[in-house]
C-alpha positions in Angstrom: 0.0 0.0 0.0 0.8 3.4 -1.0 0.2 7.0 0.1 0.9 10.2 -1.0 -0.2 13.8 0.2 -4.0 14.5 -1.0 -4.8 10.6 -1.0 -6.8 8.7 1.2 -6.3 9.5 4.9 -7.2 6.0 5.9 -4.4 4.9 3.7 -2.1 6.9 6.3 -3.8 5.9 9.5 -3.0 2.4 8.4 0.7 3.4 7.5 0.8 4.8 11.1 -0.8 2.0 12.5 2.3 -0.2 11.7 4.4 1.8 14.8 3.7 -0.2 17.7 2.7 1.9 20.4 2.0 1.8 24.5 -1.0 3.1 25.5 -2.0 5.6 28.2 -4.5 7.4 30.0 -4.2 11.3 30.5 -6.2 12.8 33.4 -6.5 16.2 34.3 -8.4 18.1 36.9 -11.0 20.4 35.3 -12.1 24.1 37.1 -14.7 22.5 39.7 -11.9 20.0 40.6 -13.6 17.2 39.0 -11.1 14.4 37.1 -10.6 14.5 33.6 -8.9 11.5 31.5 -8.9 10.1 28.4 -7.1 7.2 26.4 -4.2 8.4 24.3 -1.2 6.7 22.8 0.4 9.8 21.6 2.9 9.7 24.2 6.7 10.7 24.0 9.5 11.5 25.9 11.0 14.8 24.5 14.1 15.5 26.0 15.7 14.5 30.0 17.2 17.6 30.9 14.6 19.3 31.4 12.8 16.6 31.8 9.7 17.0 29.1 7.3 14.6 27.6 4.4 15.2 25.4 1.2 14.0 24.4 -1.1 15.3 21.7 -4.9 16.0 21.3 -7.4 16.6 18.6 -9.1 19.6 18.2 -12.4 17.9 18.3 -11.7 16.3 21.6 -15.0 17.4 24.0 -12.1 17.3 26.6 -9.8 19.8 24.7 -10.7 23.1 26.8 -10.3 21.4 29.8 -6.8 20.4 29.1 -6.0 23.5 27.5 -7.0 25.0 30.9 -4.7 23.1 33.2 -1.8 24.2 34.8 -0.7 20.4 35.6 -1.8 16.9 34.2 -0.9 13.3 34.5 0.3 10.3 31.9 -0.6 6.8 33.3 1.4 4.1 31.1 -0.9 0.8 31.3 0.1 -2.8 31.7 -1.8 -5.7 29.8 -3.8 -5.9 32.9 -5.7 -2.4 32.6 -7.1 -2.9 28.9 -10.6 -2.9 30.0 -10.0 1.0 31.6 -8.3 1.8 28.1 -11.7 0.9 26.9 -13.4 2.6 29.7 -11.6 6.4 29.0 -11.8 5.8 25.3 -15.7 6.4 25.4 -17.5 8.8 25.6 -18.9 9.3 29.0 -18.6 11.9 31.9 -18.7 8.7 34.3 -14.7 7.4 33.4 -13.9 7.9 36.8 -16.7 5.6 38.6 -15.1 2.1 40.3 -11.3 3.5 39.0 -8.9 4.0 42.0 -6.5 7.0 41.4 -4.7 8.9 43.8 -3.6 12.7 43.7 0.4 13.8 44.2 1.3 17.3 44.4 -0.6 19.0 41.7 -3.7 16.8 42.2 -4.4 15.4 38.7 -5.6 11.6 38.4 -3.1 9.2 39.3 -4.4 5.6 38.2 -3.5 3.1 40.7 -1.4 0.6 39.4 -0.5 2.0 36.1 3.1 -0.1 35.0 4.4 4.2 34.8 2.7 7.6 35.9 4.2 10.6 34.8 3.3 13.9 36.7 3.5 16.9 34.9 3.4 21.0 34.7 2.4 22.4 31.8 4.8 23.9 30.0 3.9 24.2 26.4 1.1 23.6 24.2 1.8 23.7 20.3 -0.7 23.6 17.2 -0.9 21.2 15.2 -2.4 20.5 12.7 -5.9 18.9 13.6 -4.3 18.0 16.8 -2.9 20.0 19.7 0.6 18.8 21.2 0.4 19.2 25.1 4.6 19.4 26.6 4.9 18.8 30.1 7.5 19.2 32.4 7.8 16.2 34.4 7.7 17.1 38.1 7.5 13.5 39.9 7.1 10.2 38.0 7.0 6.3 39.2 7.0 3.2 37.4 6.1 -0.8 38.2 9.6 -2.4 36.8 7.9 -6.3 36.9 5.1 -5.9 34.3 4.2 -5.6 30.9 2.9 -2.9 29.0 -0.5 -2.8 26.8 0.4 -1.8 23.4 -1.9 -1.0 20.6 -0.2 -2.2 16.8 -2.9 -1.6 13.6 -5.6 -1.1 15.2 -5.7 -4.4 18.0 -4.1 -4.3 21.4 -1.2 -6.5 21.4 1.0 -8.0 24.4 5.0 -7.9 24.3 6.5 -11.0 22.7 10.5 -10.6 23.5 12.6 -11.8 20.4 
């Protein structure tokens, strides 16, 4: 298969597809102080010193304003365990939250309770792009579970990690 600029955009989402990816949950909280997430696996480092990672967001997200808002968010990594909540903050409901356990660090957005990595993050820059919005953080605290596995999404399917 074949794509070139102007063609068929499905043509490139399945192009893209072919990148294995992890996939995350970014959480917010919005002005009343309620939680905000959403599934995303538009996550990447950016650079360690400082320490910046990035995720991005489409302009048509009903969440955008609310992350465009905050001053802080939060990047929870999954493991192969959580792929039912991928499915859960992938809809669209306000109710992502209900029967989820998440704590709050510093800044108080959503930290998912055994996610294999949580990233905390400060706002620091949020770039156009495109039909997307790319949202940099500063990363201000961070953990990770070192013994299991990540969920990763690879065209279109979640996959598990087969080592070589």
């Amino acid at each position: 298969m074949h794509y070139q600029a102007g063609s068929d955009a499905r043509t490139l989402r399945d192009a893209l597809g072919c990148f294995a990816t992890g996939v995350t949950v970014v959480t917010t909280l919005d002005e009343q102080g309620q939680p905000v997430g959403l599934t995303a696996n538009s996550f990447s480092s950016v650079s360690l010193d400082p320490p910046l990672i990035l995720f991005c967001l489409a302009r048509s997200s009903s969440n955008l304003e609310r992350f465009r808002r905050a001053e802080h968010f939060a990047i929870n990594v999954l493991h192969i365990g959580q792929q039912p909540m991928s499915g859960v903050f992938a809809r669209s409901s306000t109710e992502r939250f209900d029967g989820v356990a998440w704590e709050s660090w510093d800044t108080g957005a959503p930290i998912l309770s055994g996610s294999l990595a949580s990233f905390e993050c400060a706002t620091h820059q949020v770039v156009e792009a495109g039909d997307h919005l790319v949202f940099i953080g500063r990363v201000t605290r961070a953990r990770f579970e070192p013994r299991r596995d990540p969920l990763l999404y690879f065209r279109g399917r979640y996959r598990r990690l087969h080592f070589a």
